[in-house]
PALUM-990040 format. One record per residue (C-alpha): residue in one letter; x, y negated, z. Coordinates in nm, 4 decimals. Example, Ala and Ser with C-alpha at 12.3 -4.5 7.8 and 13.67 -1.06 7.14 Angstrom:
! residues 2
pt aa = A x = 1.2300 y = 0.4500 z = 0.7800
pt aa = S x = 1.3670 y = 0.1060 z = 0.7140
***
This chain:
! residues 382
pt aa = X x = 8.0870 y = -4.9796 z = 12.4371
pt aa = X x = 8.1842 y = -5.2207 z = 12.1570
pt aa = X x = 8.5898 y = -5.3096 z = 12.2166
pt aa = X x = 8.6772 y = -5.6914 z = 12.0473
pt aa = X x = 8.9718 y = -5.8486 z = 11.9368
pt aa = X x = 8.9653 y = -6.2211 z = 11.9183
pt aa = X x = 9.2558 y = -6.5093 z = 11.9120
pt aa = X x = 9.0847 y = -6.8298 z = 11.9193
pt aa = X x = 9.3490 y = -7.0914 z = 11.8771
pt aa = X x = 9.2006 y = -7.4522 z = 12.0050
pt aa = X x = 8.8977 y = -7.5878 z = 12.2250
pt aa = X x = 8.6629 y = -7.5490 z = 11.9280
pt aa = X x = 8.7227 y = -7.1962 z = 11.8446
pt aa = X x = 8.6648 y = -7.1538 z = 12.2370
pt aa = X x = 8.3632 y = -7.2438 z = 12.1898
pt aa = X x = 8.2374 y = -7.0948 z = 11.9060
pt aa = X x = 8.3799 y = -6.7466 z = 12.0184
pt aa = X x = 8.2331 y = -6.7863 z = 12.3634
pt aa = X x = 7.8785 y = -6.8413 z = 12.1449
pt aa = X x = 7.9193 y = -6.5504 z = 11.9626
pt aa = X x = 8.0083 y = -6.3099 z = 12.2379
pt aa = X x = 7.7293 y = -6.4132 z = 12.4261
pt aa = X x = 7.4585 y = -6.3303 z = 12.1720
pt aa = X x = 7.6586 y = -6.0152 z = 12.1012
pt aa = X x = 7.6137 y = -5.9679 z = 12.4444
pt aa = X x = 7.2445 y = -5.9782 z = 12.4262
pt aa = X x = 7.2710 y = -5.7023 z = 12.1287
pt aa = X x = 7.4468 y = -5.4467 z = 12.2702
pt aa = X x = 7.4728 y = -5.2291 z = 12.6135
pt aa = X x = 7.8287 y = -5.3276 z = 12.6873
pt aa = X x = 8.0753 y = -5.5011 z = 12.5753
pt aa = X x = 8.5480 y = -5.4920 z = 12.6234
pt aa = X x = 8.6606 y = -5.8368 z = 12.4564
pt aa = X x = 9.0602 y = -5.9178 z = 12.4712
pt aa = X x = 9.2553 y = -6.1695 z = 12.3113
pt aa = X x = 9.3761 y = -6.5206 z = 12.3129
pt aa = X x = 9.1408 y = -6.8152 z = 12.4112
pt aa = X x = 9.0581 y = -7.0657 z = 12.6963
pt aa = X x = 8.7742 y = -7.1062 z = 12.9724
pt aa = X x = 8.4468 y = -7.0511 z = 12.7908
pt aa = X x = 8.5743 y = -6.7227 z = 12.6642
pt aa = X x = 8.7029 y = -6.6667 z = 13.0150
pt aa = X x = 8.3707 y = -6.7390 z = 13.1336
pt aa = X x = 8.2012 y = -6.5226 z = 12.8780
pt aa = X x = 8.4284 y = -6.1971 z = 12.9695
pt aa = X x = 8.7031 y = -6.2028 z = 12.7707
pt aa = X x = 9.0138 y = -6.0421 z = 12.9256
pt aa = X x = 9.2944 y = -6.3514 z = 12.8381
pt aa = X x = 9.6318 y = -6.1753 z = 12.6921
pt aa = X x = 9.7390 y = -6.5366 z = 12.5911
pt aa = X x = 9.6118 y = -6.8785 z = 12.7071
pt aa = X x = 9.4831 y = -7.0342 z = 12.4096
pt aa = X x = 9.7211 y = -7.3481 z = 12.4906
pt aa = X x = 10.0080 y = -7.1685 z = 12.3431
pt aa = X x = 9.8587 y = -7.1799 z = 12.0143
pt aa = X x = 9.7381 y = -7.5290 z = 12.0045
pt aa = X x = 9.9458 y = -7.7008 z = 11.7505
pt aa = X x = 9.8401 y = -7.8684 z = 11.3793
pt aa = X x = 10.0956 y = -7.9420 z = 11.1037
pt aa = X x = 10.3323 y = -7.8122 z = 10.9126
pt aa = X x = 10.6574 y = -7.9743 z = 11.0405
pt aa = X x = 10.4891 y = -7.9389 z = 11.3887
pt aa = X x = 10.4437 y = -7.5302 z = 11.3886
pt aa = X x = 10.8169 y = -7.4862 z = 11.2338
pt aa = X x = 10.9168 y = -7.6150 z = 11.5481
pt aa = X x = 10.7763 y = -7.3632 z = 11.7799
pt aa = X x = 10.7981 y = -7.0894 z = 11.5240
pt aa = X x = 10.9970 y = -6.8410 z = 11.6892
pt aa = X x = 10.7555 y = -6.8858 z = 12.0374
pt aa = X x = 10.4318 y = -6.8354 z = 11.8154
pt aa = X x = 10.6336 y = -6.5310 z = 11.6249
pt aa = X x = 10.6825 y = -6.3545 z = 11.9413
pt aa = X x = 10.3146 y = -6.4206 z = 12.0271
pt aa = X x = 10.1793 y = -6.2852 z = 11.7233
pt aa = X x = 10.4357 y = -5.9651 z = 11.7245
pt aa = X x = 10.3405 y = -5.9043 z = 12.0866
pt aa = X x = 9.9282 y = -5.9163 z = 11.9421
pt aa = X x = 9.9918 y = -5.6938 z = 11.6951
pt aa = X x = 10.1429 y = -5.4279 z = 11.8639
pt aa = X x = 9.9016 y = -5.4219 z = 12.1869
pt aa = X x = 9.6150 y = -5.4246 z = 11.9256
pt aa = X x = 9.7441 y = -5.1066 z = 11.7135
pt aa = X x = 9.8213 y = -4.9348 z = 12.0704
pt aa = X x = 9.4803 y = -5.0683 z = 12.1716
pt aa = X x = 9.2463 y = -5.0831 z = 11.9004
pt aa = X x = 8.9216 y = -5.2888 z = 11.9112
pt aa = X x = 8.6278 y = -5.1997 z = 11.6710
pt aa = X x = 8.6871 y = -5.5042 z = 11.5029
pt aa = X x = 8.8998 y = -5.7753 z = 11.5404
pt aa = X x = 8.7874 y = -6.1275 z = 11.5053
pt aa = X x = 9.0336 y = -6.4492 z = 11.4195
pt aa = X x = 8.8142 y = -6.7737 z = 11.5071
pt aa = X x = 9.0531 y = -7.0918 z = 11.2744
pt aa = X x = 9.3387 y = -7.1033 z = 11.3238
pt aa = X x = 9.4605 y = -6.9720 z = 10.9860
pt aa = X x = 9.7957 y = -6.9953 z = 10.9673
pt aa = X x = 9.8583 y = -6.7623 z = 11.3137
pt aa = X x = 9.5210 y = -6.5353 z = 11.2124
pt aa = X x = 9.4907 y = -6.3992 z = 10.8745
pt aa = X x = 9.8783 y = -6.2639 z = 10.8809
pt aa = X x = 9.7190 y = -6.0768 z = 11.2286
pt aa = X x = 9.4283 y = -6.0108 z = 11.0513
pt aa = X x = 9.5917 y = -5.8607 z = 10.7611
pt aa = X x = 9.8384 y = -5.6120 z = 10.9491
pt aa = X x = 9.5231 y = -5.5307 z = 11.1572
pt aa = X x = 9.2960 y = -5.4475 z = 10.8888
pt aa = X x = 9.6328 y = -5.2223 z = 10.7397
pt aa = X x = 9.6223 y = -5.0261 z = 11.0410
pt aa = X x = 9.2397 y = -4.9584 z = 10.9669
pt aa = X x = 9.0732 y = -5.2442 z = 11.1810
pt aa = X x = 8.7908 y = -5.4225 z = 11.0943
pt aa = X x = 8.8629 y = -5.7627 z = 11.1113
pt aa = X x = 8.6345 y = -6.0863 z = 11.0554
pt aa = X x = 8.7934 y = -6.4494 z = 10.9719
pt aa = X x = 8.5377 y = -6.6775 z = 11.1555
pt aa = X x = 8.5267 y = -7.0875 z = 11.0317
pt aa = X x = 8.6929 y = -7.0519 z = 10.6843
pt aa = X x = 9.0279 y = -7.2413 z = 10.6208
pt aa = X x = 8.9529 y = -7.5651 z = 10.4532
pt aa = X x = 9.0911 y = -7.3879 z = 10.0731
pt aa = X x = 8.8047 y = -7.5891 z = 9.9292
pt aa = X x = 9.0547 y = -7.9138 z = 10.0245
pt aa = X x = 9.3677 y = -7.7840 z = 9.9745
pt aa = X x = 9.5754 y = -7.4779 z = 9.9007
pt aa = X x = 9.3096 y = -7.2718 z = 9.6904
pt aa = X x = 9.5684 y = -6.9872 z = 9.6691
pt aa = X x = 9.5321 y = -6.8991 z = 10.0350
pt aa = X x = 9.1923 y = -6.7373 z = 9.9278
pt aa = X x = 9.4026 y = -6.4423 z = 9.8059
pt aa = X x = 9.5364 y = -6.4156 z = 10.1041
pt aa = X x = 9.2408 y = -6.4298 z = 10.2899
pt aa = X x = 9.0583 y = -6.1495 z = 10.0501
pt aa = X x = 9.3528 y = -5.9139 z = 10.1364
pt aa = X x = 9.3157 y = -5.9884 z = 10.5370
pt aa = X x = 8.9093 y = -6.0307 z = 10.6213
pt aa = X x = 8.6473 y = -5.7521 z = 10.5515
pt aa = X x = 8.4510 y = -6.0664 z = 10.6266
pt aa = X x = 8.4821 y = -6.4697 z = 10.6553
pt aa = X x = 8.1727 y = -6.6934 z = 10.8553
pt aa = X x = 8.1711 y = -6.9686 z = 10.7042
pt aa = X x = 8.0150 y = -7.2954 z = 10.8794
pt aa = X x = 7.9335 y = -7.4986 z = 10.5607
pt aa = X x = 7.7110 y = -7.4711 z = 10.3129
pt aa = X x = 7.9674 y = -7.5798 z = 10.0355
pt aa = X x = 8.2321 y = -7.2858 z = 10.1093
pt aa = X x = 8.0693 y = -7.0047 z = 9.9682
pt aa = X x = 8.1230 y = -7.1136 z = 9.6029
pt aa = X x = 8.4917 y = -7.0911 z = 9.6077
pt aa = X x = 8.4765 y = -6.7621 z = 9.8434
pt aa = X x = 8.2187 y = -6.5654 z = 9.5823
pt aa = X x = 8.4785 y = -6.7307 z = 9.2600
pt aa = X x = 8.7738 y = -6.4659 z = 9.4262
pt aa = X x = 8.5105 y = -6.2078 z = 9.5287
pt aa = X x = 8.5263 y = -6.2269 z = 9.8964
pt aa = X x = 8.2560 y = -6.0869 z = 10.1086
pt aa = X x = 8.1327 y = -6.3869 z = 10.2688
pt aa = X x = 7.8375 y = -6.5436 z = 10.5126
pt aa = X x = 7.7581 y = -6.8589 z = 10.5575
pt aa = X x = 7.6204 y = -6.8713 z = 10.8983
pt aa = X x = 7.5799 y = -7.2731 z = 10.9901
pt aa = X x = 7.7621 y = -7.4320 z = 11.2965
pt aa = X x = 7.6704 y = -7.3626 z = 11.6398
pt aa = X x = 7.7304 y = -7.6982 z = 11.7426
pt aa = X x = 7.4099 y = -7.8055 z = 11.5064
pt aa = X x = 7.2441 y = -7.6121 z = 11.7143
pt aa = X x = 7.3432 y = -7.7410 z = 12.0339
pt aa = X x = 7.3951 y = -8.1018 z = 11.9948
pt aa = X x = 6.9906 y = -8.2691 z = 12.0722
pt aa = X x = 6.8695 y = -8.4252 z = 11.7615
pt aa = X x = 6.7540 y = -8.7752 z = 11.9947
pt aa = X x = 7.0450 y = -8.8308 z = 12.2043
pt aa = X x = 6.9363 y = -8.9430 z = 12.5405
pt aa = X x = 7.1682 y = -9.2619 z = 12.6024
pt aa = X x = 6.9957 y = -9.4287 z = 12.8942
pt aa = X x = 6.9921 y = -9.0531 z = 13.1019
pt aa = X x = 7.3842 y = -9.0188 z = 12.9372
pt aa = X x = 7.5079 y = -9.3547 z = 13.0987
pt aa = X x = 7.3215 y = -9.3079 z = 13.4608
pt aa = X x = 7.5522 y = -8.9867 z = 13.4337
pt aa = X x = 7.8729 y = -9.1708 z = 13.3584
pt aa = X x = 7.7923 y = -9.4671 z = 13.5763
pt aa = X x = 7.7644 y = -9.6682 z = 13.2538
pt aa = X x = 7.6110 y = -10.0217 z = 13.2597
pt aa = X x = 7.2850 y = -9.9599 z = 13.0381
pt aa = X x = 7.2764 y = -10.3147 z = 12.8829
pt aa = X x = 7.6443 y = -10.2992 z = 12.7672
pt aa = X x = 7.7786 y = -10.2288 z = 12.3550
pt aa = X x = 7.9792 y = -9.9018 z = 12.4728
pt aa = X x = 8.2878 y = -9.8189 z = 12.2249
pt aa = X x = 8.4095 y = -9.4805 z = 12.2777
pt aa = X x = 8.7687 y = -9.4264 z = 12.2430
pt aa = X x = 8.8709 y = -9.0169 z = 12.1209
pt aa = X x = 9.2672 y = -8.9775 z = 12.0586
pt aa = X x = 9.1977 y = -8.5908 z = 11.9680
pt aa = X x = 9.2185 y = -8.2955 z = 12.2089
pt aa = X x = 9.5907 y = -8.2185 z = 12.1464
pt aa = X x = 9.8686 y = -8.3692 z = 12.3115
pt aa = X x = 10.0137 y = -8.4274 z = 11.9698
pt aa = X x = 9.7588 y = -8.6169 z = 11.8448
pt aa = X x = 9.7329 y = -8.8237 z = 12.1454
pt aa = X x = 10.0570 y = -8.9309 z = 12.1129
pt aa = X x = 10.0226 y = -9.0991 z = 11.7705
pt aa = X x = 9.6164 y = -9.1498 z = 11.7782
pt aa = X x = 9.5649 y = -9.3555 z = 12.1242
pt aa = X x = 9.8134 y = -9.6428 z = 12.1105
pt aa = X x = 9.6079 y = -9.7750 z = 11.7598
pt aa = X x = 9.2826 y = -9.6924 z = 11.9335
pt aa = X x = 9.3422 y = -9.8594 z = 12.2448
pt aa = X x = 9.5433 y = -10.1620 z = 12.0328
pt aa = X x = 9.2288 y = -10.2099 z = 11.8222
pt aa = X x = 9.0166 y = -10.2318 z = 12.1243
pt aa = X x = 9.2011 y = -10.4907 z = 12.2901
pt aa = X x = 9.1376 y = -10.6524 z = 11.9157
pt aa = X x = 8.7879 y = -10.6017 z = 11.9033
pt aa = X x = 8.7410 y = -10.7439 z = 12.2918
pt aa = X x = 8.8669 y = -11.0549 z = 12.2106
pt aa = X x = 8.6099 y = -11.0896 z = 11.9232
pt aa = X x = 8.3334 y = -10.9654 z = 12.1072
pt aa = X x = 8.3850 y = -10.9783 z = 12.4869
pt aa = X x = 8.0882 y = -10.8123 z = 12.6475
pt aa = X x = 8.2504 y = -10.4658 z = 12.5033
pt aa = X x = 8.2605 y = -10.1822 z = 12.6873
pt aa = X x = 8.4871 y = -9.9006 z = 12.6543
pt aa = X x = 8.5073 y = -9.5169 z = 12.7764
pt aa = X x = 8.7189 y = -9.2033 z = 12.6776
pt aa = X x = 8.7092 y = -8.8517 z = 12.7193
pt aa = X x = 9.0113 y = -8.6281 z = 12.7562
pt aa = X x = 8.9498 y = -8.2376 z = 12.7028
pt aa = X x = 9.1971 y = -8.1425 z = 13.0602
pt aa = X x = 9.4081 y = -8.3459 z = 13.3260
pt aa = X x = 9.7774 y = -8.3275 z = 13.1379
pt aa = X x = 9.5931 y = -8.4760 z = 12.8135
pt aa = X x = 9.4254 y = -8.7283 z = 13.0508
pt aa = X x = 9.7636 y = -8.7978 z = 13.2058
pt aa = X x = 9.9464 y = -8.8580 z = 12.8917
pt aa = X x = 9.6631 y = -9.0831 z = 12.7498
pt aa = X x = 9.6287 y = -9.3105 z = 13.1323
pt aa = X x = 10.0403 y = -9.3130 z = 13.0710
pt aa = X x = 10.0110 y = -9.4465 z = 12.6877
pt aa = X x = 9.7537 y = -9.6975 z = 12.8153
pt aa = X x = 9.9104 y = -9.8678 z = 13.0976
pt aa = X x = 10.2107 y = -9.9020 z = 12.8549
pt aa = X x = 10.0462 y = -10.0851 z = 12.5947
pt aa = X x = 9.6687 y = -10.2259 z = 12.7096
pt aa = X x = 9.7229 y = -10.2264 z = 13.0447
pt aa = X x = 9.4602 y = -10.4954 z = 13.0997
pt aa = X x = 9.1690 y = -10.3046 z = 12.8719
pt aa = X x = 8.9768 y = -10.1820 z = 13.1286
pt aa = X x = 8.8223 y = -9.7996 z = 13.0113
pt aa = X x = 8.6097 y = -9.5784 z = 13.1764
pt aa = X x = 8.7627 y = -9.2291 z = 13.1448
pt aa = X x = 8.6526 y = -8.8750 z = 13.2207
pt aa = X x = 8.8243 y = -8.5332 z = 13.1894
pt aa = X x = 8.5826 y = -8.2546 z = 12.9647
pt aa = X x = 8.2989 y = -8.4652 z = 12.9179
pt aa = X x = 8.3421 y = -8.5537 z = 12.5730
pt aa = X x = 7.9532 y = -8.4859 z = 12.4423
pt aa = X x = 7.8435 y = -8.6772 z = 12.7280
pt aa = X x = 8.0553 y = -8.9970 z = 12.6589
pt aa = X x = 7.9546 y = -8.9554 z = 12.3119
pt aa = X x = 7.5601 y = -8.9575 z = 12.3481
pt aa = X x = 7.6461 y = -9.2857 z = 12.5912
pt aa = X x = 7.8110 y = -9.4834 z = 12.3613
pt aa = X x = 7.6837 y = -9.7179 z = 12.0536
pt aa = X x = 7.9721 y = -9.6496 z = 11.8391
pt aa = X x = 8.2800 y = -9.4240 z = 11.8372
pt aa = X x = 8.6328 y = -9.4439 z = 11.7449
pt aa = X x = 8.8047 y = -9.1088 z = 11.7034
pt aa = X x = 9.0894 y = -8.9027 z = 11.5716
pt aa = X x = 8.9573 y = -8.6781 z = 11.2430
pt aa = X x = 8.8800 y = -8.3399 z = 11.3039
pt aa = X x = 8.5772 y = -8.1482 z = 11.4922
pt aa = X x = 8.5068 y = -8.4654 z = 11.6860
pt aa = X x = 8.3921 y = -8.6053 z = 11.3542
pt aa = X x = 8.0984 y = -8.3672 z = 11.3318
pt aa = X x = 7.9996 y = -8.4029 z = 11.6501
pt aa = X x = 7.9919 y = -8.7832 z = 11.6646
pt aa = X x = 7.7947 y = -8.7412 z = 11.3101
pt aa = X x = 7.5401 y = -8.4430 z = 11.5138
pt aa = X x = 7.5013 y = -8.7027 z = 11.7667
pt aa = X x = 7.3917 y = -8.9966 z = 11.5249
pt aa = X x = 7.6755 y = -9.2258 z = 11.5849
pt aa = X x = 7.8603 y = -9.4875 z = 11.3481
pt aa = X x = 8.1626 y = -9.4237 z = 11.3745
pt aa = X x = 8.5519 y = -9.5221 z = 11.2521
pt aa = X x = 8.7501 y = -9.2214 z = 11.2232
pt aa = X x = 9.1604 y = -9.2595 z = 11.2534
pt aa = X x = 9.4334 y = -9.0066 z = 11.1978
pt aa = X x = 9.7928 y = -8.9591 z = 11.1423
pt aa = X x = 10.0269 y = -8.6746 z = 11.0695
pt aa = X x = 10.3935 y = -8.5953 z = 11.0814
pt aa = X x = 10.5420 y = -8.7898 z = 10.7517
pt aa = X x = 10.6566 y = -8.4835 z = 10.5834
pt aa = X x = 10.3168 y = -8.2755 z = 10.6646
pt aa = X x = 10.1382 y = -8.5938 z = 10.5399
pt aa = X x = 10.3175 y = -8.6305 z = 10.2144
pt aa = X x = 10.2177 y = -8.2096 z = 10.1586
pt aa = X x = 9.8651 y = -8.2657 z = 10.2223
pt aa = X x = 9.8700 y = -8.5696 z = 9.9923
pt aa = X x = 10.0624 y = -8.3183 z = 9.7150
pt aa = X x = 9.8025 y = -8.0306 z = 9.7444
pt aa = X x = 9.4579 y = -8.2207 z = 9.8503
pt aa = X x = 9.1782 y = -8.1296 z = 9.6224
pt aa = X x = 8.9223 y = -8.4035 z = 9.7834
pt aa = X x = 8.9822 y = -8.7833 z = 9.8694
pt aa = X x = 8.8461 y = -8.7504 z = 10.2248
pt aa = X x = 8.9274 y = -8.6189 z = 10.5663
pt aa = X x = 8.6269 y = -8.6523 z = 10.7693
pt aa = X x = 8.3825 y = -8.3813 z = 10.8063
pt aa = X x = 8.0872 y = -8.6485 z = 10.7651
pt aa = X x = 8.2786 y = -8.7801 z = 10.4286
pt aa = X x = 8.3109 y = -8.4631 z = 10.2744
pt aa = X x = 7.9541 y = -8.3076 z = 10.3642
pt aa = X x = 7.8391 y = -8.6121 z = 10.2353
pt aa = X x = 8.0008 y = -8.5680 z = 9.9275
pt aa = X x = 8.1219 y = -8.9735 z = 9.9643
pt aa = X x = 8.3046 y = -9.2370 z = 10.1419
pt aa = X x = 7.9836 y = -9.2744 z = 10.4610
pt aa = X x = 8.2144 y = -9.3674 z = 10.7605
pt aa = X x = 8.5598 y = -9.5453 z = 10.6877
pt aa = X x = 8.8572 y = -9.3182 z = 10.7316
pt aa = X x = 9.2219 y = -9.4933 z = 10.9006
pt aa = X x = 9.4776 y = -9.2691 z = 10.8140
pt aa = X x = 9.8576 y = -9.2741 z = 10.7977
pt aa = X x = 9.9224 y = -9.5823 z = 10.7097
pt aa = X x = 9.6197 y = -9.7487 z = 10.7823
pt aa = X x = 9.5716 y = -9.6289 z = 11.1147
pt aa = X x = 9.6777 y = -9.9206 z = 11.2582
pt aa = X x = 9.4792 y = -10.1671 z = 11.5220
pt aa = X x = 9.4164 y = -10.4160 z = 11.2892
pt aa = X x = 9.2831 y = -10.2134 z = 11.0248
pt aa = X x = 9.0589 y = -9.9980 z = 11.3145
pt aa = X x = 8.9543 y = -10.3295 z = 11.4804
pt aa = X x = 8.8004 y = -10.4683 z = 11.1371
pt aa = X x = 8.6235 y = -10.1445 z = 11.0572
pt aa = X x = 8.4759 y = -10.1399 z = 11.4391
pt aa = X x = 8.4097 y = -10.5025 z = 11.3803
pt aa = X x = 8.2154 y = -10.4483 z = 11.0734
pt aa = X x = 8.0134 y = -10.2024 z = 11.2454
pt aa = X x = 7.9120 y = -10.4150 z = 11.5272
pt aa = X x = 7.7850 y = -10.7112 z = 11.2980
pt aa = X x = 7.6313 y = -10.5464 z = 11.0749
pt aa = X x = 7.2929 y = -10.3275 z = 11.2232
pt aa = X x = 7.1966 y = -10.2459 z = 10.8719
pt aa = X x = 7.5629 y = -10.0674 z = 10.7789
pt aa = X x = 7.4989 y = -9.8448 z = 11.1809
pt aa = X x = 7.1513 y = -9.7937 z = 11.0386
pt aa = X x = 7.2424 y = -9.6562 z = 10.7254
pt aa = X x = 7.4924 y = -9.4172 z = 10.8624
pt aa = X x = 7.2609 y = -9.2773 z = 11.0937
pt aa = X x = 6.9783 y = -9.1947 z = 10.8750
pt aa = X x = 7.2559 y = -9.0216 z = 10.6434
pt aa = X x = 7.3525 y = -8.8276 z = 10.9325
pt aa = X x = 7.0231 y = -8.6964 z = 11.0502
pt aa = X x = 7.0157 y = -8.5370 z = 10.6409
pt aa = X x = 7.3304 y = -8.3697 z = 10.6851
pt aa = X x = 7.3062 y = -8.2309 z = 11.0597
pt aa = X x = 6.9531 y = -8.0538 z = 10.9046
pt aa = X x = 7.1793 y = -7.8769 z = 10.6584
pt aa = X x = 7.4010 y = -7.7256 z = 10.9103
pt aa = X x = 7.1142 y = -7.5559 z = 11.1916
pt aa = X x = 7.0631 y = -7.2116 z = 11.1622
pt aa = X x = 7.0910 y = -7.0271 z = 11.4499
pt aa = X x = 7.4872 y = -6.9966 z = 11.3844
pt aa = X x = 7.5719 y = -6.7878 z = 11.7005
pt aa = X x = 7.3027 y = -6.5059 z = 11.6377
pt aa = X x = 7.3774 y = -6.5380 z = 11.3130
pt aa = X x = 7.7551 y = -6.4073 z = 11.3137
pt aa = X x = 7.6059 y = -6.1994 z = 11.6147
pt aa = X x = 7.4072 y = -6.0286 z = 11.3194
pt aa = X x = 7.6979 y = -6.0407 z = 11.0449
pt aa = X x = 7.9367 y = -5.8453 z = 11.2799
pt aa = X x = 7.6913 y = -5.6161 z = 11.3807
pt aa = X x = 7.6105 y = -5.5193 z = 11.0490
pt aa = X x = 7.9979 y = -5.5073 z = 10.9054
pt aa = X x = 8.0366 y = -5.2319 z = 11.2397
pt aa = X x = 7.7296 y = -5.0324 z = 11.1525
pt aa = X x = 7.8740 y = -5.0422 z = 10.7740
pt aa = X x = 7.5556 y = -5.2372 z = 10.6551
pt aa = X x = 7.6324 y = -5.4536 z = 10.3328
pt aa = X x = 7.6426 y = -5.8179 z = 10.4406
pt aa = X x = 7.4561 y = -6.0807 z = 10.2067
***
C-alpha cells in the first residue's frame, strides 16, 4: 500500500489532486490518502483531517487575520503526519500554508512534492530558495516555469494542466444552454465574482453594476452566474438584490464550466477562472481587486505587468485586465461593450486562445501520476 499526504487548499487544487489520485489509483494495488481538501478528493478516497474551506483565503493582509486559526491547523498537520507518516507527502498551491509543511516534513525524512508552482516567476523570486529547501520535487503546469526553477537547481517537471485536458476543444453551446434552460438566440454575458467569499464581496457589485451598464446599451443581453456552493451563492443573491435588483440573472450553484461553454462572452474575477474561460474559447474581461495594503505589495514586488493567466501565457496584453482601481462598472461595461461591437476583436482572441490551450495538453494527471511514482521508486525525474 502507498500511504499519501496531501493539503489542497482551494476548489482548484481539489481538483487537480482528485486527478492525480485517480490515475495513481490506476498504477498501483492500493492506495491510504489523508489530508486537507474538499469533495472531489472526498470522492476519490481521501480520508478529510481538515475541510479544505478552512484554508481558503488569498492576500496578505487577509491571512494575518486568521493567522493564529491556520497556525494551529498547520501545527496539528505536522504532528499527525510525523506520528503518521505517508510515503510522500504532496502540497497542491497553496504556498504560503504548504512549503513551511513541506519543509518540516521532508526534515523528518518525508518525501514531499510541491504540485502547481508558486507564481516566483511574477513576484517574490526569493521564495525559490525556499521552495529548493522544502520539495524533493515541484509539477509545474506551465511551460514558462521551468527556466527560473532549473536557474536555483530545483528538481523540477513540467507536467501541463489537467484542465487542458479536460475542457473540449469545440465547446458545445447550443447542448450547454438546453442544459441551463438558456434561450439559444440570446448574447449570454456570464457574470464570475471568484469562488471565495472574499472575492465576492469586492468582485460582484462592479460586475453586476457594469451589467446593468451594458443592458441599457444593448438590451437583448442576457446574463447568468455560477457560484462554486450555496453560502457563496447566498452572499452573491444578497449583494445583488442590494444593488441591481432589477438585472434579472440566471444563476446556478457548481456549474461553472457549464455556464461558461453557454455563454458568448465572460466577465470574471482573475485567477483559475481565467484559464478556463481562455480553454473554453471565450472573450473575455477579467476584473480583480485586493486588500489596499496587499495590492500596494504586489505592485512593489511584481516582475510582469499582467495578472491574467491568458495575458501572461501570451506573453501580452490579449484580454483587458480591470484591476484595483479600474475595476469599476464603468470601466468593465466599456471593455464588455467593446467586445460586443466589435466581432473581429472576439475573433482575434479566440484564435489566440486555441494556440495557447495546445501548449498546455499533455496528459497532466498521468503525468504527475508518473513523476511521483518515479521520485518513490528513487528513479531520477527529467
Amino acid at each position: 500500500m502507498v500511504r499519501i499526504g496531501i493539503v489542497a487548499g482551494e476548489v482548484s487544487g481539489d481538483i487537480l489532486g482528485a486527478g492525480l489520485i485517480n490515475e495513481l489509483g490506476n498504477k498501483t494495488e492500493s492506495l491510504s490518502i489523508e489530508g486537507v481538501g474538499g469533495k472531489n478528493l472526498a470522492r476519490a478516497g481521501m480520508n478529510i483531517l481538515y475541510p479544505m474551506e478552512r484554508l481558503s483565503v488569498m492576500g496578505i493582509t487577509e491571512v494575518a487575520g486568521r493567522y493564529f486559526e491556520l497556525k494551529n491547523i498547520r501545527d496539528n498537520l505536522l504532528k499527525h503526519f510525523i506520528r503518521h507518516p505517508p510515503d510522500i507527502f504532496i502540497g497542491i498551491d497553496a504556498p504560503d500554508f504548504n512549503l513551511w509543511l513541506e519543509k518540516e516534513l521532508r526534515k523528518a525524512g518525508i518525501i514531499t512534492v510541491h504540485y502547481v508552482s508558486p507564481s516566483v516567476w511574477a513576484w517574490r523570486e526569493y521564495r525559490v530558495k525556499k521552495i529548493r529547501m522544502a520539495a524533493d520535487l515541484v509539477l509545474s503546469l506551465f511551460p514558462f516555469e521551468a527556466a527560473i526553477y532549473n536557474k536555483y537547481g530545483v528538481p523540477n517537471r513540467y507536467v501541463g494542466h489537467p484542465l487542458a485536458d479536460k475542457i473540449t476543444t469545440t465547446p458545445n453551446v447550443s447542448a450547454a444552454r438546453s442544459d441551463l434552460n438558456i434561450p439559444q438566440e440570446k448574447t449570454v454575458i456570464a457574470l464570475l465574482p471568484g469562488s471565495r467569499l472574499s472575492e465576492i464581496k469586492r468582485i460582484a457589485r462592479p460586475l453586476l453594476k457594469a451589467a446593468v451598464l451594458s443592458q441599457s446599451i444593448y438590451p437583448d443581453l442576457y446574463f447568468i452566474s455560477g457560484l462554486v456552493d450555496e453560502k457563496a451563492f447566498n452572499y452573491f443573491i444578497e449583494i445583488k438584490n442590494k444593488v441591481a435588483p432589477d438585472l434579472n440573472v440566471n444563476i446556478s450553484v457548481a456549474n461553472t464550466h457549464k455556464i461558461m461553454e453557454a455563454a458568448d462572452f465572460i466577465m470574471l474575477a482573475s485567477g483559475t477562472a481565467t484559464l478556463e474561460a481562455m480553454l473554453f474559447k471565450k472573450p473575455m474581461v477579467v476584473a480583480y481587486k485586493l486588500s489596499f495594503l496587499t495590492h500596494l505589495i504586489v505592485k512593489l514586488l511584481a516582475k510582469i505587468p499582467y495578472a491574467s493567466l491568458p495575458n501572461i501565457l501570451a506573453g501580452k496584453m490579449l484580454v483587458p485586465e480591470c484591476l484595483q482601481s479600474r475595476c469599476t462598472p464603468e470601466i468593465l461595461s466599456s471593455e464588455l461593450n467593446k467586445l460586443l461591437a466589435s466581432d473581429e476583436q472576439a475573433e482575434q482572441m479566440k484564435m489566440e486562445f486555441v494556440k495557447l490551450s495546445e501548449q498546455l495538453k499533455k496528459n497532466a494527471d498521468l503525468q504527475a501520476a508518473d513523476a511521483i511514482l518515479e521520485l518513490l521508486a528513487g528513479d531520477k525525474v527529467d
